[in-house]
N, C-alpha and C positions, 0 to 999 in steps of 0.2 A: 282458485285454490291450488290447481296442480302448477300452477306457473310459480307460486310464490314457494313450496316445497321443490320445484326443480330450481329455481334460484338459489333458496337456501341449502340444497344440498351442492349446489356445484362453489358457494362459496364457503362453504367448508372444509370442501377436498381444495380448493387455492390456500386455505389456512394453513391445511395440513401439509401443504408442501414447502411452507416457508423453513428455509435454513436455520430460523432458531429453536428450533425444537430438537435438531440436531447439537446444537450447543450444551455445555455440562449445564447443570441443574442453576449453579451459582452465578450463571451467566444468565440463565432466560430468571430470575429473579432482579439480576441487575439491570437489564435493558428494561421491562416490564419494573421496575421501580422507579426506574429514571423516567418512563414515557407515564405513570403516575404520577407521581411528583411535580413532571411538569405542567399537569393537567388542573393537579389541585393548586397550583402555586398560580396560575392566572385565575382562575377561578377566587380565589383568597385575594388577590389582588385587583380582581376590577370590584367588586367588595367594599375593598380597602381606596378608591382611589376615588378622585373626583375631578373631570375631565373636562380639559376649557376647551374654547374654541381655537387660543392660539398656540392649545400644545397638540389638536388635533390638525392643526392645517400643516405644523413643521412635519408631523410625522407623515403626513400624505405625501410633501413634498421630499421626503426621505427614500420614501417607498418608489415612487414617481422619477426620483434622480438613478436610481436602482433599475427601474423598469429601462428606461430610457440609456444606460451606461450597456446594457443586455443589449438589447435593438441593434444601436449602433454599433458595436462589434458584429455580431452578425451582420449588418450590411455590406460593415468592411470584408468582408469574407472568412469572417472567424466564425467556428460552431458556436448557437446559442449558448452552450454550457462552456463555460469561459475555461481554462486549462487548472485555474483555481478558485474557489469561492471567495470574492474579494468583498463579501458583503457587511465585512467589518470596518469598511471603510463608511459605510451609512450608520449601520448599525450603534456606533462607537458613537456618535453624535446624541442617537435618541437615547444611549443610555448616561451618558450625562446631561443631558440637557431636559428629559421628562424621566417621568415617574415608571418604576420598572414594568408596570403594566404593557407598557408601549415597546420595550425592546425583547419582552418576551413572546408578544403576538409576532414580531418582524419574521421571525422566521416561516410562519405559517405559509405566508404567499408563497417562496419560493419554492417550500416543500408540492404545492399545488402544482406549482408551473413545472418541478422536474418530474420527467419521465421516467417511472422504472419500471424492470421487465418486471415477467411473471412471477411470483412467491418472493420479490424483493420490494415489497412495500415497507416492511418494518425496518431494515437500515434506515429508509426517508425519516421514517414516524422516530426512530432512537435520534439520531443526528439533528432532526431540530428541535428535539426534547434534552439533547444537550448542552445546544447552541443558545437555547433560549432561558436553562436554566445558568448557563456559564454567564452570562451577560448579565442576570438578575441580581448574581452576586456579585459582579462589578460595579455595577449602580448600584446596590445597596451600599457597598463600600463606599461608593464617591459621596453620594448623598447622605452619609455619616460622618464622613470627614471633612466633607468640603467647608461648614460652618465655621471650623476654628483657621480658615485660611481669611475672616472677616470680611465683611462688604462690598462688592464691586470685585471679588478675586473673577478672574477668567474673563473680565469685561473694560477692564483698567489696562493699567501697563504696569512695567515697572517687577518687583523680583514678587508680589502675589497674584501676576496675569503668569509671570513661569511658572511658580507653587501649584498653579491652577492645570497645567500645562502638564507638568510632570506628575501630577496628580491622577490626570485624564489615562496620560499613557502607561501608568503602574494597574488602574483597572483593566486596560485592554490586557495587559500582559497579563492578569490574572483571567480576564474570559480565555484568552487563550493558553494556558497551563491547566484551567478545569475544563476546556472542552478536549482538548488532545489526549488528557490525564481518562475520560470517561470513553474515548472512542477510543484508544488505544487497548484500554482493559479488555473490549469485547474481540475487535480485529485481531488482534495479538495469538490469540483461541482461535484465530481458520486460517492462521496463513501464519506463514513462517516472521515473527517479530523483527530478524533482522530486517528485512527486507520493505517492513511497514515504518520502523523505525527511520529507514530513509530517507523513504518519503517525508519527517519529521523534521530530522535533523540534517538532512544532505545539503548542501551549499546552494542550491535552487531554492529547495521548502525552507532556509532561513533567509535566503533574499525575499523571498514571497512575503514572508511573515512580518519578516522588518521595512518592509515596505510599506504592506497594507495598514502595519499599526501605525508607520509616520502620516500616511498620510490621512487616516483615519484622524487622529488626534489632530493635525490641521484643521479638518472638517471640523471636527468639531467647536474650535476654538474660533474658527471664522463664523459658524451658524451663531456662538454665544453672542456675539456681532451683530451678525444680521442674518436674519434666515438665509434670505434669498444668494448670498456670500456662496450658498453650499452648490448652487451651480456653476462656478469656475472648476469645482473637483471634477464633475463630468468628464470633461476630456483626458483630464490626467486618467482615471481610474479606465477611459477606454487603451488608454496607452498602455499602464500596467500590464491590463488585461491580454492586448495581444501581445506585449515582452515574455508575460507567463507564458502565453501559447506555445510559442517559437520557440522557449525551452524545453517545453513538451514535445514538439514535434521532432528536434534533433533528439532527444532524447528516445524519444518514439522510432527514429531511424534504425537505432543501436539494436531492439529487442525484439525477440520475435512473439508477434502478437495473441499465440495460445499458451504456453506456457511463462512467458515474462521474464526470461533469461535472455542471453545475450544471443543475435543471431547467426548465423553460422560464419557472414563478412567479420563482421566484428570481433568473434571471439578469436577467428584467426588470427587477426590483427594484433588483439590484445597477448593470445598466447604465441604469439612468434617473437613481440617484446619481452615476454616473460623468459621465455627458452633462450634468448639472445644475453638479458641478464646472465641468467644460469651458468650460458659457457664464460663470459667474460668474468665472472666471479666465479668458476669452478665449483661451485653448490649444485649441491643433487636434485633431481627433481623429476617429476613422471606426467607423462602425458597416457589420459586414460580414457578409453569411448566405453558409454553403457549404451546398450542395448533390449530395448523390450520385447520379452521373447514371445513369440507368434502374437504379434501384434497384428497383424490384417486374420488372421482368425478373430482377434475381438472386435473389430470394423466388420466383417463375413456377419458373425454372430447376432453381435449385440447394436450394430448401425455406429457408424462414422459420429456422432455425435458422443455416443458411448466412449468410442475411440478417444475422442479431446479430451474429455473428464481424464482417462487414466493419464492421457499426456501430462495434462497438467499437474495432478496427484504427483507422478512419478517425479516432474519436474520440481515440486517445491519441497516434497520429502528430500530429495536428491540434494537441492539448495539448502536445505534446513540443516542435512549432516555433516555436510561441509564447509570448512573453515571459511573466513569471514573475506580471507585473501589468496582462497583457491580461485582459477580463473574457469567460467563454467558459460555451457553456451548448447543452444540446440542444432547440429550440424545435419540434422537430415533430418527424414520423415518421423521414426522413431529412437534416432538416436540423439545422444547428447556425450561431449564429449569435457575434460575437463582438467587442466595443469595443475599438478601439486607441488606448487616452489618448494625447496629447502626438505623435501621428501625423500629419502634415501628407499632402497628397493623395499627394502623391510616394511617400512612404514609405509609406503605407495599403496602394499597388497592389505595389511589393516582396514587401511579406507574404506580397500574398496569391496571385502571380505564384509565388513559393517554397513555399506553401502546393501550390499546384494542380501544380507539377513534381514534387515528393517524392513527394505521399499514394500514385501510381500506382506509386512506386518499393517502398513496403511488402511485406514479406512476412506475406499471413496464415495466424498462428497463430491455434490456440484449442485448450483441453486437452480433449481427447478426440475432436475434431475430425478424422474418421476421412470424410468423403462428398467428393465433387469440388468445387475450389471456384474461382473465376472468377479466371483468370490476371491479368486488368487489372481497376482500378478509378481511373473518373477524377470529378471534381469541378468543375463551375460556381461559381463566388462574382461575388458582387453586392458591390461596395462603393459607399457613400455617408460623401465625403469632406468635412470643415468646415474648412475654414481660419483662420473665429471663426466656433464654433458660436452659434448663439443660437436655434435650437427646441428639443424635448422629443424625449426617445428615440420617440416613434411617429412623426415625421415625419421622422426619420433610418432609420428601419427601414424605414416604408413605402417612402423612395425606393430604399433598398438591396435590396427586397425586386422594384421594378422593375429594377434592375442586373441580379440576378438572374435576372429574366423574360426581359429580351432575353439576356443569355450562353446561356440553353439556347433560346432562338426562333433564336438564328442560328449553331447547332450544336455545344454543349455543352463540355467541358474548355476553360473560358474564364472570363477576369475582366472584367467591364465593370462601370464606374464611372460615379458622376455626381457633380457637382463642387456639395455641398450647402449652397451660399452661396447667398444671398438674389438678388447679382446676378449669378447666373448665368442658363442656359437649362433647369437641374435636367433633362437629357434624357438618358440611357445614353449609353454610348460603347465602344469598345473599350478595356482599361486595358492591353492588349501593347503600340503603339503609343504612348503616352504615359511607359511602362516605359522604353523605347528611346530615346527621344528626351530623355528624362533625363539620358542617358549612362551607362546600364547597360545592357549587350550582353547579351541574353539567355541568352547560351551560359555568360557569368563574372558573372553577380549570382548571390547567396546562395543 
């Protein structure tokens, strides 16, 4: 009896630590309707269904080509979890070819096989409650429309084996428009949109997409065939697989790994291009470093894990208020530094004047983030402003880097600037005062 009340009491307190409960109201309604929904809808569906033996053996051998495409990437020396989930290339087959019972269970295995940490079991459980319901209504489409493409379409040749073909690949497009369309609503709510938005629509995640749906729709066109047809996709989908990796991995070079912005190599890189435009097109622009202030007191305090959380917060509030084509990057322990192209000094200090009132306004989160964590967090920035640049990013950084030195020598959650034209005095300043006298009232700028 006290074993099953210490069980139930310690899985309680892991419920209670999951990040949706943190979510606004309208979001833990919508994950928690979706992961219903998809509950009832197989349930309604094995009901509704009646199951042969040779539409349970394609499906095994779907699941089986799926297992086996896993494996062998890992052998090759890829992580078991591929860089994307290519499982619509199986997936796409059972749902035109059987009854939607069949492509709504598909997801269940691999939710089993992935591992996630602590208080993130419900992403798994939403994700293939939408993966499973997004495919339901792809197969219901196809196998409502398919009949008026007449007899032998998808097993023939000729312009109703394409009708059949381009039929296939209008449902995938739609599993994939309502599954993006339902994980996007919830993601979009804990992390900065642009940046999940990327991941969606960036030149990688629509090679991925258009990839897996070509060859997905293959698959399925060759199983209408012959089953067994669906093992020559094997090798291709391990190939896909390690191509996605290797986009992953260079792209994994670029970032640095706790907060998800660019690493310090890189942003140099990127911002020494940016400041090289600048001078040769004589456009103004500012190179600016933030700063968290007494940060190894919150590491002292609160323990170095504590520490990541604000990193990260600071990092993606930081990302989220800046424009879309600011260049932004984390260049040291708690600093992050960031280029405002086409910025004249005026506008440099707005930023980052809006920068240094919001970051303190954040609430932090982090999933599984269970210890005390420091009520306020405020930020120092240094900015160095050009009006026509004409040095090189380390002479724009260096002086931004003194900006930064006197805001925290003359008492920290402050912007001070220095005016990085040739004929200036290049000497710090306060940048509130110069905010102000702009004529933006501190209390009503952005």
């Amino acid at each position: 009896m006290a074993f099953g009340r210490t069980a139930v009491k310690s899985a309680s307190r892991a419920v209670s630590r999951w990040q949706l409960w943190r979510l606004p109201r309208w979001l833990q309604v919508l994950v928690a309707g979706t992961v219903t929904g998809y509950a009832a809808s197989i349930c309604a569906a094995a009901t509704l269904t009646r199951v042969h033996g040779g539409q349970l053996r394609l499906f095994v051998l779907l699941l089986g080509c799926s297992a086996v495409a896993v494996e062998l990437t890992r052998r090759t020396g890829e992580p078991g979890e591929a860089a994307r989930d290519v499982g619509a290339i199986w997936d796409l087959p059972a749902a035109v070819l059987l009854p939607p019972l069949f492509v709504m269970v598909a997801p269940l295995p691999r939710m089993l096989m992935t591992k996630a940490r602590p208080g993130n079991v419900h992403p798994r459980v939403f994700t293939a409650a939408a993966v499973g319901l997004a495919y339901a209504a792809a197969s219901l489409v196809f196998h409502a429309a398919v009949p008026a493409l007449g007899p032998g379409a998808g097993t023939g040749s000729g312009e109703r084996a394409m009708l059949w073909t381009m039929l296939a690949a209008g449902c995938g497009l739609l599993r994939l428009v309502v599954n993006d369309g339902l994980v996007l609503a919830v993601v979009a709510e804990s992390a900065p949109a642009k940046r999940f938005l990327t991941k969606i629509t960036g030149g990688e995640a629509l090679y991925g997409s258009v990839s897996e749906l070509s060859l997905g729709t293959l698959s399925a066109f060759a199983a209408a065939h012959s089953a067994l047809a669906i093992l020559f996709a094997v090798p291709l989908v391990v190939s896909l697989q390690r191509s996605l990796r290797h986009a992953q991995l260079v792209s994994e070079t670029r970032v640095d790994g706790k907060t998800g912005l660019l690493n310090d190599k890189t942003w140099r890189r990127e911002a020494a291009s940016e400041i090289d435009r600048a001078v040769r097109t004589r456009a103004p622009a500012a190179v600016a470093i933030l700063d968290i202030d007494r940060f190894k007191v919150i590491n002292d305090t609160y323990g170095h894990l504590t520490g990541d959380v604000v990193l990260s917060a600071v990092a993606s509030a930081t990302a989220a208020l800046l424009r879309d084509y600011d260049v932004i990057g984390r260049v040291g322990g708690e600093e992050f530094a960031f280029v405002l192209p086409n910025s004249p000094l005026v506008e440099a200090v707005e930023i980052a004047e809006r920068l240094r009132e919001k970051i303190p306004e954040i609430v932090l989160q982090h999933e599984g983030q269970s210890g005390p964590m420091p009520s306020r967090v405020t930020v120092s920035i240094g900015v160095a402003a050009a009006e026509t640049p004409c040095w090189d990013l380390s002479r724009y950084f260096s002086l931004a880097d003194q900006a930064l030195y006197a805001a925290k020598k003359n008492g920290r959650d402050a912007v001070w600037v220095v005016r990085a034209d040739p004929a200036e005095d290049l000497k710090p300043a306060p940048g509130g005062a110069l905010w102000v006298t702009a004529g933006c009232d501190a209390a009503e700028c952005p």
